[in-house]
VOVEX-795913 format. One record per residue: residue number from 1; residue in three letters; x, y, z of N, C-alpha, C in turn. Coordinates in steps of 0.2 Angstrom, whole numbers, plus 5000, padded with zeros to 4 digits. Atoms other than C-alpha are relative to their C-alpha. Layout:
N
ATOM   i  aa  n_u  n_v  n_w ca_u ca_v ca_w  c_u  c_v  c_w
ATOM NUM ALA    X    Y    Z    X    Y    Z    X    Y    Z
...
# end
This chain:
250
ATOM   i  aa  n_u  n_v  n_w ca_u ca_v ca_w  c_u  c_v  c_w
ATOM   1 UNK 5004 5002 4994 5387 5389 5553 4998 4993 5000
ATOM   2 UNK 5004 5006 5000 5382 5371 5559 4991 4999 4997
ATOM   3 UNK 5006 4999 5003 5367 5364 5550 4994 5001 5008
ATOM   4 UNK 5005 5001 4995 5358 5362 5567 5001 5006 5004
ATOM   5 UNK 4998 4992 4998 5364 5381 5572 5001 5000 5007
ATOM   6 UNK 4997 5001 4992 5371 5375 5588 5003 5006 5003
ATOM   7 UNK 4996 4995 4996 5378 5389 5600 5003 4997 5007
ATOM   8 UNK 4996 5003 4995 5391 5385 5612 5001 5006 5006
ATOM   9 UNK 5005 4997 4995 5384 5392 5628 5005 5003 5007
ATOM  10 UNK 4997 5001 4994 5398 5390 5641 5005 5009 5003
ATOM  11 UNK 5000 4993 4996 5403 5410 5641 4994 5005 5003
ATOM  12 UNK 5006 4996 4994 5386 5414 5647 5001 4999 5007
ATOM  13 UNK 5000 5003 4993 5388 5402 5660 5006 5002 5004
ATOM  14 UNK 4995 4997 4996 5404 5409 5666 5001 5008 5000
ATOM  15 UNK 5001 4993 4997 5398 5427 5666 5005 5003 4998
ATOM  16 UNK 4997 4995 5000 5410 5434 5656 4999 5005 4997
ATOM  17 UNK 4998 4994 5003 5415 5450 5651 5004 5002 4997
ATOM  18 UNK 4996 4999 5005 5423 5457 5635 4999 5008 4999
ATOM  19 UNK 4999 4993 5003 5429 5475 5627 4997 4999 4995
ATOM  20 UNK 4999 5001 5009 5423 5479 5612 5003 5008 4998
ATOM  21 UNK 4995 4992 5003 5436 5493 5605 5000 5000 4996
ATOM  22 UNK 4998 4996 5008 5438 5504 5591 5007 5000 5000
ATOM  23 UNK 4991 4998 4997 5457 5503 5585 4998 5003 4993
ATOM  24 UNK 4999 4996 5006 5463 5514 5569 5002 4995 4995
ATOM  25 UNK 4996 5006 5005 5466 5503 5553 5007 4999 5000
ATOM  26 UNK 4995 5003 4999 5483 5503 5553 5003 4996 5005
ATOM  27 UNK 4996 5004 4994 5485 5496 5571 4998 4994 4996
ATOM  28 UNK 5003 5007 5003 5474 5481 5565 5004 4996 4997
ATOM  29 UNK 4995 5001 5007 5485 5481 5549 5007 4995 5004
ATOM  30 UNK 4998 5003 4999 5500 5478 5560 4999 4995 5006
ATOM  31 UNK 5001 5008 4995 5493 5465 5572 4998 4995 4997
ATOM  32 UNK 4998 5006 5007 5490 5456 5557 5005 4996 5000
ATOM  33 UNK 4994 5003 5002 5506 5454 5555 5005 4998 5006
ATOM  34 UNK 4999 5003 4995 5511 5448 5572 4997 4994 5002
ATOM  35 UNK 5003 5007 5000 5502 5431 5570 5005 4995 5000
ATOM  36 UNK 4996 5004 4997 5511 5419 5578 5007 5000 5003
ATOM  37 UNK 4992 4998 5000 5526 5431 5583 4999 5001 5008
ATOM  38 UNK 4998 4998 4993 5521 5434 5603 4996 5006 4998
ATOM  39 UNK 5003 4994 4998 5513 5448 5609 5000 5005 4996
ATOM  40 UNK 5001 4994 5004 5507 5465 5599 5001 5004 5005
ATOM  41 UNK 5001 4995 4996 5510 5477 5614 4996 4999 5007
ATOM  42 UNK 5002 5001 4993 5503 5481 5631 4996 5006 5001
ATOM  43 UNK 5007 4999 4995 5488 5485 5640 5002 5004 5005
ATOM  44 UNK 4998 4999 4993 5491 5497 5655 4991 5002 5002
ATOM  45 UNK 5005 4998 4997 5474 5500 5666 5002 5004 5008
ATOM  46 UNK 4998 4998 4995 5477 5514 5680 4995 5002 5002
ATOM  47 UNK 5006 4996 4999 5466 5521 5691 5003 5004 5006
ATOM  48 UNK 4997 4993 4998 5468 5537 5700 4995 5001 5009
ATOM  49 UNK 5004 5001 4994 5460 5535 5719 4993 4997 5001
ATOM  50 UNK 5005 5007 5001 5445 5526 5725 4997 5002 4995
ATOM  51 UNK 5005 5000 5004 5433 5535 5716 5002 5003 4992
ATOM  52 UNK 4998 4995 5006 5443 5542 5700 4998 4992 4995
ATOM  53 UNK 5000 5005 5005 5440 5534 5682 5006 4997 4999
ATOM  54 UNK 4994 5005 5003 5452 5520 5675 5001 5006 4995
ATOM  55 UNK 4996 4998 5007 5464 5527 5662 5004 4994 4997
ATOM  56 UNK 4998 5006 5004 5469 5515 5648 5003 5001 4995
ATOM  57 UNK 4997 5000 5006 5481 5514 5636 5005 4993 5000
ATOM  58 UNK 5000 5007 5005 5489 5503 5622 5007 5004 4999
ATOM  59 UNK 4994 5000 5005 5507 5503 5617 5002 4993 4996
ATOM  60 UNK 4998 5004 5004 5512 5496 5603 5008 4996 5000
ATOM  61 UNK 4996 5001 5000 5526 5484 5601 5005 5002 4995
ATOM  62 UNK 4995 4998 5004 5542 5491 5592 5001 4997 4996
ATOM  63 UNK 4999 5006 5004 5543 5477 5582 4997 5004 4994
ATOM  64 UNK 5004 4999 5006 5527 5483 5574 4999 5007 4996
ATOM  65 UNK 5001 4990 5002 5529 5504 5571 5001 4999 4995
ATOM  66 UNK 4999 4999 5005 5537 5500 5555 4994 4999 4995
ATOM  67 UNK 5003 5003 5005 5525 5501 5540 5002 5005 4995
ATOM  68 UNK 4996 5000 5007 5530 5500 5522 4992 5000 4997
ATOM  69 UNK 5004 5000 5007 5521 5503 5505 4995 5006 5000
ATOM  70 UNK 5005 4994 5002 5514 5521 5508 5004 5004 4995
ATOM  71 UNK 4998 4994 5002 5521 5532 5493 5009 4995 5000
ATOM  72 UNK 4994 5005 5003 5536 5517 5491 5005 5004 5007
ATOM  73 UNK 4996 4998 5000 5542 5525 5506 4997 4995 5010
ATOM  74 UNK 5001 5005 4994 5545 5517 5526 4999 5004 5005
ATOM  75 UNK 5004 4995 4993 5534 5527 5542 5001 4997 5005
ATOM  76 UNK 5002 5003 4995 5533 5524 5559 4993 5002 5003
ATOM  77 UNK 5006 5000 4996 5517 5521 5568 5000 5001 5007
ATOM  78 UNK 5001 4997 4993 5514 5530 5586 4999 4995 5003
ATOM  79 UNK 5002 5005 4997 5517 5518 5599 4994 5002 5006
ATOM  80 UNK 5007 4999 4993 5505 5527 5614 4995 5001 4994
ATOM  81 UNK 5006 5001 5003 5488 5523 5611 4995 5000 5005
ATOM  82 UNK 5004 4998 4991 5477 5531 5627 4992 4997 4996
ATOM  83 UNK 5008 5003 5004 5458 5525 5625 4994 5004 5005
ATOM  84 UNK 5006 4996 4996 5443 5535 5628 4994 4996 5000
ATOM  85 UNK 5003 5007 4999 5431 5525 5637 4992 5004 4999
ATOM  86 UNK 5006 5000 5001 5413 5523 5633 4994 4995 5002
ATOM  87 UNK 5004 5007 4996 5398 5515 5642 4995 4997 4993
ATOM  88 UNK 5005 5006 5005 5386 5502 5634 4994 5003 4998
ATOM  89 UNK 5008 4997 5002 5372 5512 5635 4997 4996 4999
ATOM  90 UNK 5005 5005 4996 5360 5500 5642 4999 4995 4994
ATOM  91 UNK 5001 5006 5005 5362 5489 5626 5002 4994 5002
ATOM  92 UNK 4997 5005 4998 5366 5472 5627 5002 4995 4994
ATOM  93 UNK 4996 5002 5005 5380 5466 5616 5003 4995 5002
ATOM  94 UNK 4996 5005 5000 5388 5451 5613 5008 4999 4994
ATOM  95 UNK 4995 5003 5004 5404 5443 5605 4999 4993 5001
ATOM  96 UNK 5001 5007 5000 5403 5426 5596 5007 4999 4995
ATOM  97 UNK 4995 5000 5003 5417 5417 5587 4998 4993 4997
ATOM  98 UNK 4998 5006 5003 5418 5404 5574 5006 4996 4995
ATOM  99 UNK 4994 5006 5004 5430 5389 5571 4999 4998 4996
ATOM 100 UNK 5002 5003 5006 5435 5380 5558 4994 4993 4999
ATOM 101 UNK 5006 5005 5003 5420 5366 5559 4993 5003 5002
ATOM 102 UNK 5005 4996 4999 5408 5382 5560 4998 4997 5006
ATOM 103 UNK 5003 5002 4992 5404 5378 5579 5001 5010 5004
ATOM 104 UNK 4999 4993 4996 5399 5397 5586 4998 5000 5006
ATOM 105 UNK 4998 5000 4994 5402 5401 5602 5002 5007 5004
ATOM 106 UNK 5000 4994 4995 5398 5415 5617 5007 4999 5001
ATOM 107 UNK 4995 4998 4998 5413 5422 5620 4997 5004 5007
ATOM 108 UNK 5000 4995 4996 5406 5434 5632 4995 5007 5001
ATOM 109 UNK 5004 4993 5000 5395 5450 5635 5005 5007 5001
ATOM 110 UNK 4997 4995 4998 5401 5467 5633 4999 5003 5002
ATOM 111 UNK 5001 4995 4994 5403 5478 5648 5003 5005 5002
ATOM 112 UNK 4997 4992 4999 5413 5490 5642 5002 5001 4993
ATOM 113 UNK 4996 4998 5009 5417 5500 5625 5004 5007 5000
ATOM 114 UNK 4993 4995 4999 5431 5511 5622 5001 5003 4994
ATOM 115 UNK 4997 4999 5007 5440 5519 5607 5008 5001 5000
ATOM 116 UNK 4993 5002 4997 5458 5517 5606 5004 5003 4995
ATOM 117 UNK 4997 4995 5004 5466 5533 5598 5008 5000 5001
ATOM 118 UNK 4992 4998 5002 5486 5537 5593 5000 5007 5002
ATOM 119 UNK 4998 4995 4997 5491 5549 5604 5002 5006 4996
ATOM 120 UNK 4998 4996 5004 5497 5567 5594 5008 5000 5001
ATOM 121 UNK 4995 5002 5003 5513 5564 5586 5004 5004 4994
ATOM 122 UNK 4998 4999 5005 5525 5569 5575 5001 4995 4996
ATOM 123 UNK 5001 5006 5006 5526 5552 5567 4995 4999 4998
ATOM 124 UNK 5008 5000 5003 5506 5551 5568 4998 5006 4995
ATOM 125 UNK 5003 4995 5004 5505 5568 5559 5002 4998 4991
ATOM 126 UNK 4999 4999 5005 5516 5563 5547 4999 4992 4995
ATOM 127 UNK 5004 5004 5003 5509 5546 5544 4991 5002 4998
ATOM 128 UNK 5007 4996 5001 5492 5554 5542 5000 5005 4993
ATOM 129 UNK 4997 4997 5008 5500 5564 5528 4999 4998 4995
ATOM 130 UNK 5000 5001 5006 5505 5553 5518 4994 4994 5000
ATOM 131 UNK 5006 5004 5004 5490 5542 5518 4994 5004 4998
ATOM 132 UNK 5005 4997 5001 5479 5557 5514 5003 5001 4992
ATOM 133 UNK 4996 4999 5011 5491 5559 5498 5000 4994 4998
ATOM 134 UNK 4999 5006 5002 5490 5542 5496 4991 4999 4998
ATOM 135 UNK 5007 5003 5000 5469 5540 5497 4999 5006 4995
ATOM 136 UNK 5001 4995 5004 5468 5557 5485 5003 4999 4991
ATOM 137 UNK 4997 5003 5006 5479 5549 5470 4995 5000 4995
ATOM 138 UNK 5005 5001 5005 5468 5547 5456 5001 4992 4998
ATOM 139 UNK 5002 5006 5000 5462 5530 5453 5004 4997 4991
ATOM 140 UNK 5001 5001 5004 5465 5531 5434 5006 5005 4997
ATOM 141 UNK 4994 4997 5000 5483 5537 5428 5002 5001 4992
ATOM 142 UNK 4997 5002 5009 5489 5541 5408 5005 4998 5000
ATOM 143 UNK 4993 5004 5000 5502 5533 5403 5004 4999 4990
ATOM 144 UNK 4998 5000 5006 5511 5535 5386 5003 4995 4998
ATOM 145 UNK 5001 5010 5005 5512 5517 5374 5005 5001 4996
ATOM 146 UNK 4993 4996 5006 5531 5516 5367 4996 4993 4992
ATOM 147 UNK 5000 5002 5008 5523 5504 5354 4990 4998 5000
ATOM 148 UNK 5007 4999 5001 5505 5503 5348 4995 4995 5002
ATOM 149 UNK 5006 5005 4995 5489 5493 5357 4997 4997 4992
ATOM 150 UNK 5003 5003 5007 5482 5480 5342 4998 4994 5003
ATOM 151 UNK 5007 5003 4999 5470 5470 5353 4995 5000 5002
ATOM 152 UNK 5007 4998 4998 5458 5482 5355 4995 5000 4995
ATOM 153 UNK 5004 5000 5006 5443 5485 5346 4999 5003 4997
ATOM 154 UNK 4999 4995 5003 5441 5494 5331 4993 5004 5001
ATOM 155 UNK 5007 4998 5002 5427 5507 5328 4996 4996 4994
ATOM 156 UNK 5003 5004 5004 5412 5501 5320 4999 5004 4992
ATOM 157 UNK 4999 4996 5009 5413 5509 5301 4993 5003 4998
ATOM 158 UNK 5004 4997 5002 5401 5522 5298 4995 4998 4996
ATOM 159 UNK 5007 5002 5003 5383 5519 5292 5000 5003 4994
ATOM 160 UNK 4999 4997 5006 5380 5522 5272 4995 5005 5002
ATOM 161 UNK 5004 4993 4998 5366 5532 5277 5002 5009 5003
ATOM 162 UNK 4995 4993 4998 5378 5545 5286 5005 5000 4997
ATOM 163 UNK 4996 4994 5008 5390 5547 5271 4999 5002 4996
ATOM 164 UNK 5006 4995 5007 5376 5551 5260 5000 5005 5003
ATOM 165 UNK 5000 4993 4998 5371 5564 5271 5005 5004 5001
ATOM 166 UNK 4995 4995 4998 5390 5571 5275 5000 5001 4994
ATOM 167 UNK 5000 4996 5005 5392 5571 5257 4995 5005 4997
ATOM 168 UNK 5004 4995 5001 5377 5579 5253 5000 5008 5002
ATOM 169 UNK 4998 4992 4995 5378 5593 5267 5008 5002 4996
ATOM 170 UNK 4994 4999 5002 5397 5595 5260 4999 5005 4993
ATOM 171 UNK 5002 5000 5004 5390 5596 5243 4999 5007 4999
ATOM 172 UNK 5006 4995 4999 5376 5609 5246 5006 5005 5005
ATOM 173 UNK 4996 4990 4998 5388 5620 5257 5005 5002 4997
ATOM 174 UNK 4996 4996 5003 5400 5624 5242 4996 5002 4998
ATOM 175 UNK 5002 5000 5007 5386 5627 5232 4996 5009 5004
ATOM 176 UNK 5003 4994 4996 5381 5649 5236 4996 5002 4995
ATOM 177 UNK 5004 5001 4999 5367 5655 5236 5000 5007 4991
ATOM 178 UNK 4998 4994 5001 5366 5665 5219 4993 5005 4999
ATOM 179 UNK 5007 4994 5003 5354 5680 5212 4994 4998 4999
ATOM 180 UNK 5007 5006 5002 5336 5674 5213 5000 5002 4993
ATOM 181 UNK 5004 5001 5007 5332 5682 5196 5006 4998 4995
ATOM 182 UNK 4997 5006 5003 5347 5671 5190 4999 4995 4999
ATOM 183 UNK 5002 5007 5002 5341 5657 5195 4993 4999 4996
ATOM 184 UNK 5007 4998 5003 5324 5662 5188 5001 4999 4994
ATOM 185 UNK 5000 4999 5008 5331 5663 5171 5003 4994 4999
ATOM 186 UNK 4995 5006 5004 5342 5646 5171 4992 4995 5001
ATOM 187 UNK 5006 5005 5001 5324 5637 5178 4995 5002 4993
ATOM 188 UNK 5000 5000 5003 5315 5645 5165 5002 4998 4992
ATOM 189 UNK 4996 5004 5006 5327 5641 5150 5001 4992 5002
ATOM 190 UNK 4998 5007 5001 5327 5624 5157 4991 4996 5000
ATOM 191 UNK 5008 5002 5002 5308 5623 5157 4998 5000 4992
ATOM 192 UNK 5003 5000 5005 5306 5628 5140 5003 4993 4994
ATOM 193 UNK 4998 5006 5003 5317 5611 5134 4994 4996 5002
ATOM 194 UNK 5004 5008 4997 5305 5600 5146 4994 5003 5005
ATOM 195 UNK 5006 4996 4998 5289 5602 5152 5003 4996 5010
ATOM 196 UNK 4998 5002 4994 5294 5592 5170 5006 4998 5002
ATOM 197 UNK 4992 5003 4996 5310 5589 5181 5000 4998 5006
ATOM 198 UNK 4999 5001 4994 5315 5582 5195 5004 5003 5006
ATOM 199 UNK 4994 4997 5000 5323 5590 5209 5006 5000 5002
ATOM 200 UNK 4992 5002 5002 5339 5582 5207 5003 5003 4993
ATOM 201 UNK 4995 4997 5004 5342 5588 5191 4999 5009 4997
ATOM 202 UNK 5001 4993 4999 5335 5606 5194 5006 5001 5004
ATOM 203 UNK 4994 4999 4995 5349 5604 5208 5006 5003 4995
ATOM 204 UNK 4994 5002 5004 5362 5598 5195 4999 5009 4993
ATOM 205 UNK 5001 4995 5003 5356 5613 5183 5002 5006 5003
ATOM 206 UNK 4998 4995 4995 5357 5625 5195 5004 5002 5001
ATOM 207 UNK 4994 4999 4995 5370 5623 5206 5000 5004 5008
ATOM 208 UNK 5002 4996 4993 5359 5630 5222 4997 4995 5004
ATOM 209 UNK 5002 5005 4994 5355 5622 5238 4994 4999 4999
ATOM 210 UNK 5008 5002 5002 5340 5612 5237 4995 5005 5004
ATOM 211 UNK 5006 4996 4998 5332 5623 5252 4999 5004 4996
ATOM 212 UNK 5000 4993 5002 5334 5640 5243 4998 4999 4993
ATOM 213 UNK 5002 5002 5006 5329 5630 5226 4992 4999 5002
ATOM 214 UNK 5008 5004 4998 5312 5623 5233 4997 5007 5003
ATOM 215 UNK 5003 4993 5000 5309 5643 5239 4996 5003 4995
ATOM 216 UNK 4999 4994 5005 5312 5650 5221 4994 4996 4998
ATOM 217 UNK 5006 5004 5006 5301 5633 5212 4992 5004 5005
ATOM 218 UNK 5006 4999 4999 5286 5636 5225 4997 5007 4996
ATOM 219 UNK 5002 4995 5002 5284 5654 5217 4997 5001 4993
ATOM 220 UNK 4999 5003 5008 5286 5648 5199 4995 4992 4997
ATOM 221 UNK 5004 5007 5004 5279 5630 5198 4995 4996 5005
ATOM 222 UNK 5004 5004 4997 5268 5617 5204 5005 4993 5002
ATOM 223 UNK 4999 5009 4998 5273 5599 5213 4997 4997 4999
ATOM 224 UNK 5001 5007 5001 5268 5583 5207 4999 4997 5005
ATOM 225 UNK 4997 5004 4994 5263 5574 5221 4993 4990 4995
ATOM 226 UNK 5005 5007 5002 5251 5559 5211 5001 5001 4991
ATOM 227 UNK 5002 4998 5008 5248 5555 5191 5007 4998 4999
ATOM 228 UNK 4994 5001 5003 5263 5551 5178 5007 5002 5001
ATOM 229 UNK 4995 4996 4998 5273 5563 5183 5001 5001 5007
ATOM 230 UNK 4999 4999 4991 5274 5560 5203 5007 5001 5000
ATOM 231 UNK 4995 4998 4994 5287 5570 5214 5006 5002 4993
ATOM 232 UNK 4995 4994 5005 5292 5581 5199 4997 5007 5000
ATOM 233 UNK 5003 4992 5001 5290 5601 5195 5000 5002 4993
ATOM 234 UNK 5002 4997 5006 5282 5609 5182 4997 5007 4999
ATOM 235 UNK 5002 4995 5001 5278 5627 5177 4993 5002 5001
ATOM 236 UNK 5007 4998 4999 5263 5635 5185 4999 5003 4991
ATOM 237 UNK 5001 4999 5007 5252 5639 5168 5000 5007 4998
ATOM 238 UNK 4995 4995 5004 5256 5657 5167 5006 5001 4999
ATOM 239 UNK 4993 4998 5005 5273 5656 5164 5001 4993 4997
ATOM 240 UNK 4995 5005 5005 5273 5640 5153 5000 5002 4993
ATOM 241 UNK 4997 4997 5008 5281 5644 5136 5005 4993 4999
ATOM 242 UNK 4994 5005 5001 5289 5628 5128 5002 5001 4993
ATOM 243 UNK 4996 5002 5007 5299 5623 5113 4993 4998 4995
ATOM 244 UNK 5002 5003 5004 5291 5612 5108 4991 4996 5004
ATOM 245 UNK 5007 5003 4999 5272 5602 5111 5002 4992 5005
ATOM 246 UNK 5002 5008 4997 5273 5588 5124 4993 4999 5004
ATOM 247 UNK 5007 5004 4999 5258 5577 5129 5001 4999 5008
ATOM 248 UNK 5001 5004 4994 5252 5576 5146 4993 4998 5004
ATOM 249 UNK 5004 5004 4999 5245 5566 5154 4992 5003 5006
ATOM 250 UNK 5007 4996 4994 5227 5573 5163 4998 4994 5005
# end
């Protein structure tokens, strides 16, 4: 648009009047491609006694029925094209047009509207077909790689924190769950070497998941949670029996 938003006035002052019609994408498509070739078809306007309505239709020209690229394959497109007319309903529309030195410009006011349907066809059915199978296609298609894709990105290589834990979990579910007063008696015999353990090598003693360990100790020992011995286990004091005298710390 002009910086000074000029409008060029001259079809108000000539009172004109313009269609504004609906056509089907395809017509569009091939009037497209009749630029600069003459004529796209013909306009008939009949009317039917004084007072009957105008009947209006559009044939296309021959030239244009052909379209290509639906389905890699060639249709014809329905030359009658009748038009069902529609009043303005007291709107007031206009059509403006601009050139290449943005200068826009009343074409005219519209004083009638229409729509401008493809008569029923055996060509129209069967182009309506194929562009329903054609707009249903799936947007995103598989496709099998005869040799392998090596400039994509790789995954980012697993956090150490998460092959602790698989090993761990791996670990702990070979390890079954045995006899509590089994376990009973290997904790015991390993208490009586050592007044405190940790329980990693209660684990390693063992050989029981640490939940079903941490069950059997709560019934049998105390936790360490402050003092010399922090985040170790020791023998509640009736069942301690050791070897030998160690010193601890009060």
């Amino acid at each position: 648009m002009s910086e000074k938003g000029e409008v060029d006035l001259t079809g108000a002052k000539q009172n004109t009047g313009v269609w504004l019609v609906k056509v089907p994408k395809y017509l569009a498509q091939q009037w497209a491609k009749a630029t600069g070739r003459g004529e796209v078809g013909k306009l008939r306007i009949c009317k039917k006694g004084n007072l009957g309505k105008a009947e209006v239709s559009f044939t296309l020209n021959e030239e244009l029925t052909v379209i290509e690229g639906i389905e890699d394959k060639t249709v014809s497109a329905p030359r009658e094209h009748p038009f069902t007319m529609q009043t303005v309903g007291g709107q007031t529309l206009a059509v403006f047009t601009e050139n290449s030195s943005d200068k826009i410009a009343l074409e005219g006011v519209v004083v009638q509207r229409a729509e401008c349907r493809p008569a029923v066809s055996e060509s129209y059915m069967r182009l309506k077909r194929l562009q329903i199978e054609e707009s249903s296609k799936p947007v995103r298609l598989s496709q099998q790689l005869q040799s392998p894709v090596t400039n994509n990105y790789k995954p980012v290589a697993n956090h150490t924190y998460n092959l602790e834990y698989d090993r761990r979990k791996k670990e702990e579910g070979k390890r079954a769950r045995a006899d509590k007063q089994q376990v009973l008696d290997m904790l015991f015999s390993a208490f009586e070497k050592h007044q405190y353990y940790n329980i990693k090598d209660l684990v390693d003693i063992t050989k029981q998941p640490v939940i079903y360990l941490k069950e059997i100790l709560r019934d049998i020992g105390i936790y360490n949670v402050k003092g010399t011995h922090k985040n170790t286990w020791e023998l509640k004091p009736e069942y301690r029996h050791y070897q030998g005298e160690e010193k601890t710390d009060e």
